[in-house]
C-alpha positions as CSV (number, residue, x, y, z in Angstrom):
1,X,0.0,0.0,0.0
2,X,1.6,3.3,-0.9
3,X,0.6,6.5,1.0
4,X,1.1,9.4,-1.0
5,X,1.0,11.9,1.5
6,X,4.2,10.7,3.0
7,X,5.1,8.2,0.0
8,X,5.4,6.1,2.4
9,X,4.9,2.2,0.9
10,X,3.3,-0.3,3.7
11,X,4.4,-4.1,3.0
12,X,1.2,-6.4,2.0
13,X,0.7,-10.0,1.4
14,X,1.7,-11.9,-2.0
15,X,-0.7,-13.6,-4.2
16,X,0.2,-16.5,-6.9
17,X,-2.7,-16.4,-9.3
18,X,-4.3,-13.3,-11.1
19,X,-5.9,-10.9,-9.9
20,X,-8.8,-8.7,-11.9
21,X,-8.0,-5.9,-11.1
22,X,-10.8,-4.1,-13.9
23,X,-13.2,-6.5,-11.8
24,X,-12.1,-5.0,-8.6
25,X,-12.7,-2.1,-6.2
26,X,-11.5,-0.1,-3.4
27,X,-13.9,1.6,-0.6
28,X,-14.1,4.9,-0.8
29,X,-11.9,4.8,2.7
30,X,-9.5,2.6,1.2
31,X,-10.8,0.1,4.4
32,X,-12.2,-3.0,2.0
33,X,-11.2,-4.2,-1.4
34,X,-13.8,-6.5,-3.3
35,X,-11.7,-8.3,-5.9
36,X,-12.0,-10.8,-8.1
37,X,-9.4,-13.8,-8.4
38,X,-8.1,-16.8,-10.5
39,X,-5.9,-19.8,-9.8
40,X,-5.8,-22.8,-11.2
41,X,-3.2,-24.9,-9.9
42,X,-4.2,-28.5,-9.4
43,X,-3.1,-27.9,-5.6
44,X,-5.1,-24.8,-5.1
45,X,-8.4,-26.1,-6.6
46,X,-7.9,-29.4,-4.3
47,X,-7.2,-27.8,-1.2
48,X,-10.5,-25.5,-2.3
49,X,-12.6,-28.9,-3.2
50,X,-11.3,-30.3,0.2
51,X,-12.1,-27.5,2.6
52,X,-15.7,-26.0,0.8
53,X,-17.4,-29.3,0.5
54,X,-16.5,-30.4,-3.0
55,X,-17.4,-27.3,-4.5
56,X,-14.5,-26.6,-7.4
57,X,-13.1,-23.1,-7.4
58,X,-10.6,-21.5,-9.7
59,X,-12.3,-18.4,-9.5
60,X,-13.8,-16.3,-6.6
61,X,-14.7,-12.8,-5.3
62,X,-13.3,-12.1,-1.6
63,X,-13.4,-9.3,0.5
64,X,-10.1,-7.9,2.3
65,X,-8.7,-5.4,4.1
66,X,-5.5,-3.9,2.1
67,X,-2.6,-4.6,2.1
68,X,-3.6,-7.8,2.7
69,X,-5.6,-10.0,0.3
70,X,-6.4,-12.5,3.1
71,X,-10.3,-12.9,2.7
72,X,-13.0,-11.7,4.9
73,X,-15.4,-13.0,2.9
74,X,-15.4,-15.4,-0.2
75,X,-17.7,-16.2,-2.8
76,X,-17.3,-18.9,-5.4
77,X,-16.4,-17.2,-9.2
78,X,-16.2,-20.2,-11.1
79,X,-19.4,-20.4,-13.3
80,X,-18.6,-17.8,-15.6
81,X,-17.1,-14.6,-14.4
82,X,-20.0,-13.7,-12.8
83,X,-18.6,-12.1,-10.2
84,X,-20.5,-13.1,-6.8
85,X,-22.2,-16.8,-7.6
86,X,-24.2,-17.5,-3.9
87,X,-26.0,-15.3,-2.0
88,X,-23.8,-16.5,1.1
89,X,-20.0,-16.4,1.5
90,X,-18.1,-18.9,2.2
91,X,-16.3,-18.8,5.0
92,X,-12.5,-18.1,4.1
């Protein structure tokens, strides 16, 4: 994260996979990013399949609080780009 008042650049998490970022948002505060997400690594969707009941996900929409990317809140992706696929998030 990079303040530009004092340009001062705050450390964040990393992320292997893509990010959308023209599918993406900030808050107006700069508190919350909605973003949209892709990875398809065998071990990725696996450990996905394994810990949300089966469901297959390559693609989701999660909540976070920058600079981190660590979800709040997640939402399966992976029937089209649709963007938020269940009315419920899954739990991260």
């Amino acid at each position: 994260m990079w303040n530009t008042r004092t340009d001062e650049i705050t450390q964040g998490s990393w992320f292997h996979g893509r990010l959308y970022e023209w599918m993406s948002d900030l808050s107006p505060d700069g508190q919350h990013l909605l973003y949209v997400a892709r990875n398809e690594a065998k071990r990725r969707v696996q450990a996905a399949a394994e810990t949300f009941d089966g469901e297959h996900m390559w693609s989701w929409t999660a909540l976070c609080r920058p600079p981190r990317v660590k979800a709040l809140g997640l939402w399966n992706a992976s029937d089209g780009w649709s963007g938020v696929a269940c009315s419920q998030p899954t739990r991260p």
